[in-house]
C-alpha positions as CSV (number, residue, x, y, z in Angstrom):
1,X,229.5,142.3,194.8
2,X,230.4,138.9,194.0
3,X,229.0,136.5,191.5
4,X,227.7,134.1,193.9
5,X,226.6,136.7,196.6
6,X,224.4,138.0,193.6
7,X,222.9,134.3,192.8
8,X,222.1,133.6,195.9
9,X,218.6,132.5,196.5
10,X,216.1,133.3,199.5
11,X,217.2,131.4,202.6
12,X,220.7,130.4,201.3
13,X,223.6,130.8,203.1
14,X,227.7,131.3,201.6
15,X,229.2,128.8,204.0
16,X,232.7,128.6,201.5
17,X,234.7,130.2,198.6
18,X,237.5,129.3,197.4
19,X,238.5,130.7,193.8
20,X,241.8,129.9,191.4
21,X,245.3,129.2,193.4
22,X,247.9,131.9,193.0
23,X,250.4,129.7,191.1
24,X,248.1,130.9,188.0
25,X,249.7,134.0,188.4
26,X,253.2,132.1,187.9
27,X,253.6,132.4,184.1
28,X,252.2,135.5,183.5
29,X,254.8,137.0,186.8
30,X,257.8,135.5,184.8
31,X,256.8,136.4,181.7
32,X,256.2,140.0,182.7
33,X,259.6,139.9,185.1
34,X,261.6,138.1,181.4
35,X,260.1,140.4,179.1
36,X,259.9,143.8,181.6
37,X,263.2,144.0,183.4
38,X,265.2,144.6,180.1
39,X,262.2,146.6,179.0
40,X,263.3,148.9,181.6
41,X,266.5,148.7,181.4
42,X,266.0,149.5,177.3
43,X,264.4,152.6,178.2
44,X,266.5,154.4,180.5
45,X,269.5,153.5,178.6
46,X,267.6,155.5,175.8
47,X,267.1,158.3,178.1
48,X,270.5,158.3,178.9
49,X,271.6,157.1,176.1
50,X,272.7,160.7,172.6
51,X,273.1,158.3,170.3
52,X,271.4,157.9,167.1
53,X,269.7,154.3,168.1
54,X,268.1,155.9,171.7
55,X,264.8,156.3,170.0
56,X,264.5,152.4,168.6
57,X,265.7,151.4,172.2
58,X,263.0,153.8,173.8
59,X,260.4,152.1,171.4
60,X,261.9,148.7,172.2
61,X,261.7,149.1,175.9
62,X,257.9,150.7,175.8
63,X,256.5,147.7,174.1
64,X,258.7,145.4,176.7
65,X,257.4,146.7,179.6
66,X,253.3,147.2,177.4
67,X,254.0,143.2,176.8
68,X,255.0,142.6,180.3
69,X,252.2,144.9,181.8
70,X,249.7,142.8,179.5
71,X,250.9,139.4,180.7
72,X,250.4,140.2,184.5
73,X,247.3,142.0,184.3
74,X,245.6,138.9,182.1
75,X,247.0,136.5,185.3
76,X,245.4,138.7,188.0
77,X,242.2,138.5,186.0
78,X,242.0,135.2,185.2
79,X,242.7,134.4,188.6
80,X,239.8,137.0,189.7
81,X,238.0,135.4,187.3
82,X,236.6,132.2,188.6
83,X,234.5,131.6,192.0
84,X,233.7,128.7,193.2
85,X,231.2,128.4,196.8
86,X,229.3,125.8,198.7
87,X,226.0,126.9,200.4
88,X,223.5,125.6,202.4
89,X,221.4,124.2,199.1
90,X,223.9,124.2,196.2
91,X,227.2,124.5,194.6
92,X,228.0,127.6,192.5
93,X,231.1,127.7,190.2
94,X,231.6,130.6,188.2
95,X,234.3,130.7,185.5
96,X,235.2,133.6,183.0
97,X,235.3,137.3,182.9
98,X,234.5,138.8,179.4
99,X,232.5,135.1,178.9
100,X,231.2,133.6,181.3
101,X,230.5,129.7,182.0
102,X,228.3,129.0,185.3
103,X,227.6,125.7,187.1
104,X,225.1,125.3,189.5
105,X,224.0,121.8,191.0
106,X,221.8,121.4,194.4
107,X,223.1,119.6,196.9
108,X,221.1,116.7,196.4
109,X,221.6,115.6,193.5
110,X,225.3,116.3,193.7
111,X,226.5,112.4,193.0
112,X,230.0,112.4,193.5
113,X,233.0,115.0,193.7
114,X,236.3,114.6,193.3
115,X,239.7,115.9,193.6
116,X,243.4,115.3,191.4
117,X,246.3,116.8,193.0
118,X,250.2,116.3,191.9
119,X,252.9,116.1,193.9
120,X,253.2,120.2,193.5
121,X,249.3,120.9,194.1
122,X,250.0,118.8,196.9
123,X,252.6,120.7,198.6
124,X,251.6,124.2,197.6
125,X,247.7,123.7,198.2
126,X,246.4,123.5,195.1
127,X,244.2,120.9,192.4
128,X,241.5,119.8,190.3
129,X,238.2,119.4,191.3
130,X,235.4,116.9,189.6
131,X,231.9,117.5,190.3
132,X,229.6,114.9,188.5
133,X,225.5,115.7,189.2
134,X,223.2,113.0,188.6
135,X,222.9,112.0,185.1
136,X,225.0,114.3,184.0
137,X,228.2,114.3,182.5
138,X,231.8,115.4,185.2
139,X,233.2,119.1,185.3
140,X,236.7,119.7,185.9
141,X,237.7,123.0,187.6
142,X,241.8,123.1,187.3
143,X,244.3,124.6,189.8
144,X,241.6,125.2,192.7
145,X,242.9,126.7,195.5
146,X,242.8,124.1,198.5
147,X,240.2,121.3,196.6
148,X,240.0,119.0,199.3
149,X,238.4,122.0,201.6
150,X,236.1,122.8,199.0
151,X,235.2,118.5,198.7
152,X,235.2,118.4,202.7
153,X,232.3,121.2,202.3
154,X,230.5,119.8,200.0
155,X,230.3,116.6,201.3
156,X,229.4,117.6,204.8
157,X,226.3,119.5,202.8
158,X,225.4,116.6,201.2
159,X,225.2,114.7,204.1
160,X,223.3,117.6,206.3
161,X,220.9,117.5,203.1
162,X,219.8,113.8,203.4
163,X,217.1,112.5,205.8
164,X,217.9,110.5,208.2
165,X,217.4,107.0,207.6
166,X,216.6,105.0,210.9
């Protein structure tokens, strides 16, 4: 179960979640793919390999392909790691895994949100999102999977939280 399906309160409703874009996992991928390939390649050549230096190339390899394993698995968590949802009363953004750092602001008193995409984020579906609450002081959530869905949500909230003026 889910951070925010956890938090939710009576009556509320998950009506998006988006979470962290999968170019986060681009640097750890490459890393692992730099560091692992000749990690592999060091060990079976110690396998094959009668001479005297097959064991420091089987050791060599091992911690290779340990350091490559490390890098990829720290990207697919991080990229687990955060949550970010719009219900029918509030905004929930969750970031962390071993610590954790919550933010949760009602819809109404939600005063502005905002999005920064480069040219990149902008091609591949991916940003920064500002949420500022009344009084308080902005967040900014980097390399959000599709931010101007997430904005589009919250602001149709907002506006289905307001009463009608006449």
């Amino acid at each position: 179960m889910s951070y925010v399906e956890k938090n939710l309160i009576s009556g509320e409703r998950v009506l998006y979640i988006t979470g962290l874009h999968w170019i986060v996992l681009f640097r750890p991928v490459v890393l692992g793919l730099v560091v692992g390939l000749p990690g592999l390649y060091l060990l079976y050549a110690s396998i094959t390999d009668k001479s005297r230096s097959a064991g420091a190339m089987g050791v060599a390899g091992v911690i290779m392909i340990v350091i490559a394993a490390v890098s990829v698995l720290t990207g697919i968590i991080t990229k687990r790691a955060t949550e970010m949802a719009v219900t029918n009363r509030r905004v929930l953004i969750k970031t962390g895994f071993l610590s954790r750092k919550s933010y949760e602001i009602l819809l109404t008193k939600i005063e502005s949100i905002g999005i920064e995409e480069g040219i990149l984020g902008r091609l591949l579906g991916y940003g920064s999102v500002v949420v500022r609450g009344t009084g308080g002081t902005p967040e900014t959530f980097h390399k959000i999977s599709h931010p101007s869905e997430f904005r589009r949500h919250v602001q149709g909230q907002v506006d289905a939280s307001q009463p009608n003026v006449a």
